[in-house]
One Martini backbone bead per residue (centre of mass of N, CA, C, O) as a GRO file, in nm:
protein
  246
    1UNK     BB    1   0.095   0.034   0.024
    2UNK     BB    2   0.060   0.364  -0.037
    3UNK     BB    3  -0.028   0.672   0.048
    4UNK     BB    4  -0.251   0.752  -0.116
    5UNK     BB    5  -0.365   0.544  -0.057
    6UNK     BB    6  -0.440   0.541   0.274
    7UNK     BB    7  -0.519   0.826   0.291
    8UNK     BB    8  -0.795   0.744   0.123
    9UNK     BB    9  -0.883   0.588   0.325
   10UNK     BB   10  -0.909   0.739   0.595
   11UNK     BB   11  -1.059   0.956   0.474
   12UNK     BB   12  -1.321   0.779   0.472
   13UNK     BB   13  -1.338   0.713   0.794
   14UNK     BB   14  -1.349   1.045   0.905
   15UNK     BB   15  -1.042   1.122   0.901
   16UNK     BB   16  -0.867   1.411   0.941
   17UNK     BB   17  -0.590   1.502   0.745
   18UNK     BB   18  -0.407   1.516   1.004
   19UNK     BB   19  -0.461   1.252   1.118
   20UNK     BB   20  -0.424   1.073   0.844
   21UNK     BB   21  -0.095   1.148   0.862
   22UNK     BB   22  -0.042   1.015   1.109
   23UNK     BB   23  -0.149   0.723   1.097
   24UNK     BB   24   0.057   0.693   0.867
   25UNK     BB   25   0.319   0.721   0.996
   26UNK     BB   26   0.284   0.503   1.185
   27UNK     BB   27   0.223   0.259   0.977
   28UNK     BB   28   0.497   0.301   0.788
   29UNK     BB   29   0.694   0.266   1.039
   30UNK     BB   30   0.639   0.009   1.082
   31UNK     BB   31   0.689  -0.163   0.812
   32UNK     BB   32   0.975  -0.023   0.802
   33UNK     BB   33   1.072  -0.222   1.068
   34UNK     BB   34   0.891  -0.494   1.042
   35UNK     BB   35   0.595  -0.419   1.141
   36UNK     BB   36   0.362  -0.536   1.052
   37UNK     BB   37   0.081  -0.597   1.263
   38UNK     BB   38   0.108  -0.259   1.260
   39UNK     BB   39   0.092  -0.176   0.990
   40UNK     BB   40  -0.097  -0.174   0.690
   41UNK     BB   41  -0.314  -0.382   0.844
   42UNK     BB   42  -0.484  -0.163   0.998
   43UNK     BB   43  -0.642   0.000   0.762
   44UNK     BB   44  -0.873  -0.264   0.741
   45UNK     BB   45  -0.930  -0.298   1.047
   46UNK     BB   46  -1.051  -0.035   1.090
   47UNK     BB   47  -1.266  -0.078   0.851
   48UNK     BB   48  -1.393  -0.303   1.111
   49UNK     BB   49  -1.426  -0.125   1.338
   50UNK     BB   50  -1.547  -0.046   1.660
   51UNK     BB   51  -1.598   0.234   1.892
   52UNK     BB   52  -1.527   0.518   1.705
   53UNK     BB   53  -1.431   0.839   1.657
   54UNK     BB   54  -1.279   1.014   1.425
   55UNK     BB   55  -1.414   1.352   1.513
   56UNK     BB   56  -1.285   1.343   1.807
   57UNK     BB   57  -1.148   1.447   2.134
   58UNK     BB   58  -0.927   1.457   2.380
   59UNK     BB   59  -0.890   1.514   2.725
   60UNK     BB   60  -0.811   1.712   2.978
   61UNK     BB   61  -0.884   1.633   3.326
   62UNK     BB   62  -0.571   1.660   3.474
   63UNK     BB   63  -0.376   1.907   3.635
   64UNK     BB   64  -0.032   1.866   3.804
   65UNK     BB   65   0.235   1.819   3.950
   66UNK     BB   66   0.331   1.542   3.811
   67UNK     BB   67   0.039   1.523   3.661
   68UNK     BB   68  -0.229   1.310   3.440
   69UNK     BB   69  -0.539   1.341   3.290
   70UNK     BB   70  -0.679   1.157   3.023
   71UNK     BB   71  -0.931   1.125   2.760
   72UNK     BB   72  -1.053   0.988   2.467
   73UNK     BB   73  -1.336   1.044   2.396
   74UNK     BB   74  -1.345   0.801   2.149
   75UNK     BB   75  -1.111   0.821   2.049
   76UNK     BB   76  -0.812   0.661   1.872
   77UNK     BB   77  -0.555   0.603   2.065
   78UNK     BB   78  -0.327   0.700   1.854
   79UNK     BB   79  -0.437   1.010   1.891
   80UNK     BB   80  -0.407   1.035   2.181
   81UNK     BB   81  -0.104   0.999   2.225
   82UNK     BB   82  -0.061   1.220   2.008
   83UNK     BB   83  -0.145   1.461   2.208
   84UNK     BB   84   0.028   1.365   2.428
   85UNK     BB   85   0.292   1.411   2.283
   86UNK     BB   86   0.287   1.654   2.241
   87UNK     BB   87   0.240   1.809   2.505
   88UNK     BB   88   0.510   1.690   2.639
   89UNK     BB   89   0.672   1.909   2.444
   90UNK     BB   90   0.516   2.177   2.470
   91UNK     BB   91   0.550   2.090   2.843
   92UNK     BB   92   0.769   2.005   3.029
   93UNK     BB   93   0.885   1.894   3.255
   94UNK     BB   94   1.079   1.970   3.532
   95UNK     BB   95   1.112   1.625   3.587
   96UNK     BB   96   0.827   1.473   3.588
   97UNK     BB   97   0.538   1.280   3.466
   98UNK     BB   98   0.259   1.116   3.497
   99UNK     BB   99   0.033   0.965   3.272
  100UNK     BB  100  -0.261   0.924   3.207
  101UNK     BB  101  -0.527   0.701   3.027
  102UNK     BB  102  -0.823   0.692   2.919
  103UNK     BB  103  -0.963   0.520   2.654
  104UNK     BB  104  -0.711   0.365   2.507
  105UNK     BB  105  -0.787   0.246   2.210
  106UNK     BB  106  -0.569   0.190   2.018
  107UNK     BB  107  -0.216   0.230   2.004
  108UNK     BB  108   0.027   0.023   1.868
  109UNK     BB  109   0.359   0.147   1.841
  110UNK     BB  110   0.512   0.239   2.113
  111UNK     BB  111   0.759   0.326   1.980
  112UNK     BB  112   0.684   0.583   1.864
  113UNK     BB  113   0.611   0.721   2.078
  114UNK     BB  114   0.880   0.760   2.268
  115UNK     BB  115   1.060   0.880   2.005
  116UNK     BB  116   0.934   1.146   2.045
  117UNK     BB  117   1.030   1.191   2.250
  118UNK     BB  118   1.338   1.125   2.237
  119UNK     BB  119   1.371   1.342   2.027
  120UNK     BB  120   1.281   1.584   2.229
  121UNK     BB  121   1.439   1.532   2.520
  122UNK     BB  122   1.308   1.241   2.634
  123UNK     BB  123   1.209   1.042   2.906
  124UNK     BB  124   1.005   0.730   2.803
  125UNK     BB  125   0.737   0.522   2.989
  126UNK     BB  126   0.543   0.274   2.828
  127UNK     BB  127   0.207   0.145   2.798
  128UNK     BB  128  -0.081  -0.103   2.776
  129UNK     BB  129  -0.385  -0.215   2.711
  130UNK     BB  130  -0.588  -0.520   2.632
  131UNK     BB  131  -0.699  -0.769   2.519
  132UNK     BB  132  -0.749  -1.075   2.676
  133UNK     BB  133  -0.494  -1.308   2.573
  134UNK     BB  134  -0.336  -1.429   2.837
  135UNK     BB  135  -0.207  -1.661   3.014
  136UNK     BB  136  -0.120  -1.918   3.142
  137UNK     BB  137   0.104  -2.136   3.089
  138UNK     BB  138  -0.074  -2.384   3.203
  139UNK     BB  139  -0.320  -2.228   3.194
  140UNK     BB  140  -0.666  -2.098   3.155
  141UNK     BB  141  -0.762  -1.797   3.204
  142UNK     BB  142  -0.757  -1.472   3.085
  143UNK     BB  143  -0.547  -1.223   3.228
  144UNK     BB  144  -0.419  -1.058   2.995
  145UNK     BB  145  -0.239  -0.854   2.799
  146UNK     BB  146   0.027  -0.794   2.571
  147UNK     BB  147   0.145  -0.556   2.699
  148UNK     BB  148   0.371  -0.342   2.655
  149UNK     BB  149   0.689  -0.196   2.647
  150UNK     BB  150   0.823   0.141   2.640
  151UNK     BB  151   1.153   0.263   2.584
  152UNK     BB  152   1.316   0.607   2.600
  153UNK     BB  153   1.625   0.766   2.481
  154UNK     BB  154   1.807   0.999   2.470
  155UNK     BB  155   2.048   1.172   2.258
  156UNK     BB  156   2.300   1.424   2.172
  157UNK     BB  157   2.494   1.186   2.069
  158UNK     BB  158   2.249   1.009   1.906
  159UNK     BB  159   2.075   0.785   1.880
  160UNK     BB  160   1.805   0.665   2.000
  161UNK     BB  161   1.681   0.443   2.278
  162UNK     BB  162   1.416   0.169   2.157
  163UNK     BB  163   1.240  -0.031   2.377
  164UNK     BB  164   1.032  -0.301   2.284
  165UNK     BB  165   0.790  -0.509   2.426
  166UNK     BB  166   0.574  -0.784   2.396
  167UNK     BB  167   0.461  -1.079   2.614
  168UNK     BB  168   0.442  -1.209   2.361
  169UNK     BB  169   0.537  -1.414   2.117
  170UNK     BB  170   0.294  -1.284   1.958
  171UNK     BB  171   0.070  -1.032   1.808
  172UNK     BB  172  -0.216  -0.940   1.733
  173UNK     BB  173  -0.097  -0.826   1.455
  174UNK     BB  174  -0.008  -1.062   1.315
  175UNK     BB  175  -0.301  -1.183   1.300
  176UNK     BB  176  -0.406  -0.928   1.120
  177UNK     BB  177  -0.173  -1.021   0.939
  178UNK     BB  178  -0.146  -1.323   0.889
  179UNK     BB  179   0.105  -1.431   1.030
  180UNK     BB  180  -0.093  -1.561   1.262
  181UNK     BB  181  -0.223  -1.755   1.502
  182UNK     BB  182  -0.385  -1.703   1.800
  183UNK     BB  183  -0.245  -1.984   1.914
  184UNK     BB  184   0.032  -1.820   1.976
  185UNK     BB  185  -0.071  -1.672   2.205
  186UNK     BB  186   0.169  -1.610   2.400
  187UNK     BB  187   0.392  -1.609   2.606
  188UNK     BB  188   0.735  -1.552   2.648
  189UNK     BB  189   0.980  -1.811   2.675
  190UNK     BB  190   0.895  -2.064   2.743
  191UNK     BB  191   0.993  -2.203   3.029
  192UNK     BB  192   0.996  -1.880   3.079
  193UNK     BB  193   0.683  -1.765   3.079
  194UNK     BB  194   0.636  -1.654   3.357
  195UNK     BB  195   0.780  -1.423   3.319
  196UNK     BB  196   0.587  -1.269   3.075
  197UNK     BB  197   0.322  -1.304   3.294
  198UNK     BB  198   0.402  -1.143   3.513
  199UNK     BB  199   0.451  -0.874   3.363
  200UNK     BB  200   0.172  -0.819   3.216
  201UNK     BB  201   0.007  -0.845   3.470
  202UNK     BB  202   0.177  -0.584   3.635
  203UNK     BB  203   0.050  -0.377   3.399
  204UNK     BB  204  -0.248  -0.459   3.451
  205UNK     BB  205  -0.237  -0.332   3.729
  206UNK     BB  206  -0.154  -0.041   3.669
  207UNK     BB  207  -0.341   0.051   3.471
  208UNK     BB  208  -0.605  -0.061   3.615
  209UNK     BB  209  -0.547   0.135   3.909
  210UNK     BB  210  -0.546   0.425   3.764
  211UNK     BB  211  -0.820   0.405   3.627
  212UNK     BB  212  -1.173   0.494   3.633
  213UNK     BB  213  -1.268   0.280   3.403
  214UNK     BB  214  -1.381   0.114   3.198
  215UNK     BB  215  -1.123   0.031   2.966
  216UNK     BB  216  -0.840   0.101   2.813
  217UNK     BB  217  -0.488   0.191   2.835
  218UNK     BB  218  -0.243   0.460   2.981
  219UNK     BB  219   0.109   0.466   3.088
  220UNK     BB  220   0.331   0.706   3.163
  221UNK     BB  221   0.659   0.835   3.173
  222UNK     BB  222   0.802   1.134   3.209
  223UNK     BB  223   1.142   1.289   3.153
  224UNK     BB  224   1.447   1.425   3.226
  225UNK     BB  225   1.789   1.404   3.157
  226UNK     BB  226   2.091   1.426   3.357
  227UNK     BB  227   2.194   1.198   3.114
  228UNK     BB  228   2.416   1.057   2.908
  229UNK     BB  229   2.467   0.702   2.795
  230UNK     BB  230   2.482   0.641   2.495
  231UNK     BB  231   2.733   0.645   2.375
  232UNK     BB  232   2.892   0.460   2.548
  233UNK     BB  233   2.716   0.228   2.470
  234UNK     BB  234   2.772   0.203   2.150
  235UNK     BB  235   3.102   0.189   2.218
  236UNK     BB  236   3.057  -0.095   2.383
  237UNK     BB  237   2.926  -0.249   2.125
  238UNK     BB  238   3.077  -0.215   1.844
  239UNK     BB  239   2.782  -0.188   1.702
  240UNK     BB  240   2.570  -0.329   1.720
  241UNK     BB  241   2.238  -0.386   1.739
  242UNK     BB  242   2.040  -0.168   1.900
  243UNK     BB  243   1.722  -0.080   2.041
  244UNK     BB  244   1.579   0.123   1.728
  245UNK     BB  245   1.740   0.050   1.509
  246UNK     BB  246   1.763   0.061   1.153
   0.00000   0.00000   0.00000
């Protein structure tokens, strides 16, 4: 799919220019990463979503200091966090700040919203809650979403340190691109998959424990940094490459 479709499909579906222009950079990042689950193959799954507003806007609800909470009001996840990443460059934390976010879903590939976080010049710590699709590597009933978390490094001498990883085995959108079968999703890890079971549980209850309704949500922590460790880091590596490079 090149921009031309993509963008003529979103804006199909009532998703202003502006919008339509974001979501497409989202999946197209996604695609040329190498996550197909997560790029071109998310826009006929729009087209099959219910649920969302395209013409929503979310709203900042609570705001004091190091701390923010927002409501997606209907729209989809995508543009929640992008407003969301938009705002804490636009006024940065003094020191730290953390911001939940209600009703925010989907999100897409978390490494992207880091990026643009330590793009600007912030470490930003994020997570994010989606359907029940996880269990026990013993069995059992589903308990946990493949929740992801993406961490963003920037660093002021070289590309930042962004590393994302969801807790299953294979993304939900894998599945959506074809690329997997529902059964595959599972914890990641084999004989040690109780290790990313327990990790889903641990963020599925911080996202949890902070949102006010229910619905999946999204759990941020920006800060700003008070030392550069990448250089250092890249020249111990020695060329290797490392998480979130090209």
């Amino acid at each position: 799919m090149d921009a031309d479709e993509g963008l003529r499909r979103l804006r199909a579906l009532g998703f202003a220019d502006l919008d339509a222009q974001e979501l497409w950079v989202h999946f197209d990042a996604a695609e040329r990463r190498g996550k197909q689950g997560h790029g071109h193959a998310r826009i006929p799954w729009l087209e099959e979503l219910e649920g969302y507003d395209p013409s929503a806007e979310p709203s900042l609800l609570e705001e004091e200091a190091g701390f923010q909470r927002w409501h997606g009001g209907g729209a989809i996840g995508y543009l929640v966090l992008g407003r969301v990443v938009r705002a804490q460059l636009d006024s940065p934390p003094s020191q730290a700040r953390l911001v939940v976010c209600e009703r925010t879903f989907p999100t897409g590939m978390l490494g992207h919203h880091v990026r643009r976080l330590a793009d600007g010049g912030l470490v930003a710590v994020l997570t994010a809650t989606s359907p029940r699709r996880l269990g026990h590597p013993d069995g059992g009933p589903k308990l946990a979403g493949t929740n992801p978390l993406a961490i963003g490094i920037p660093s002021g001498g070289s590309d930042p340190i962004v590393a994302d990883v969801s807790m299953g085995a294979i993304t939900w959108g894998d599945v959506v691109a074809g690329l997997a079968s529902a059964d595959e999703l599972v914890p990641f890890g084999a004989e040690q998959a109780h290790k990313a079971f327990a990790l889903a549980l641990g963020l599925q209850l911080i996202v949890d424990s902070l949102v006010r309704d229910d619905g999946h949500g999204a759990v941020l922590l920006v800060a700003r940094p008070e030392a550069d460790p990448v250089p250092a880091l890249r020249e111990l590596a020695g060329g290797v490459r490392l998480p979130g490079d090209g």
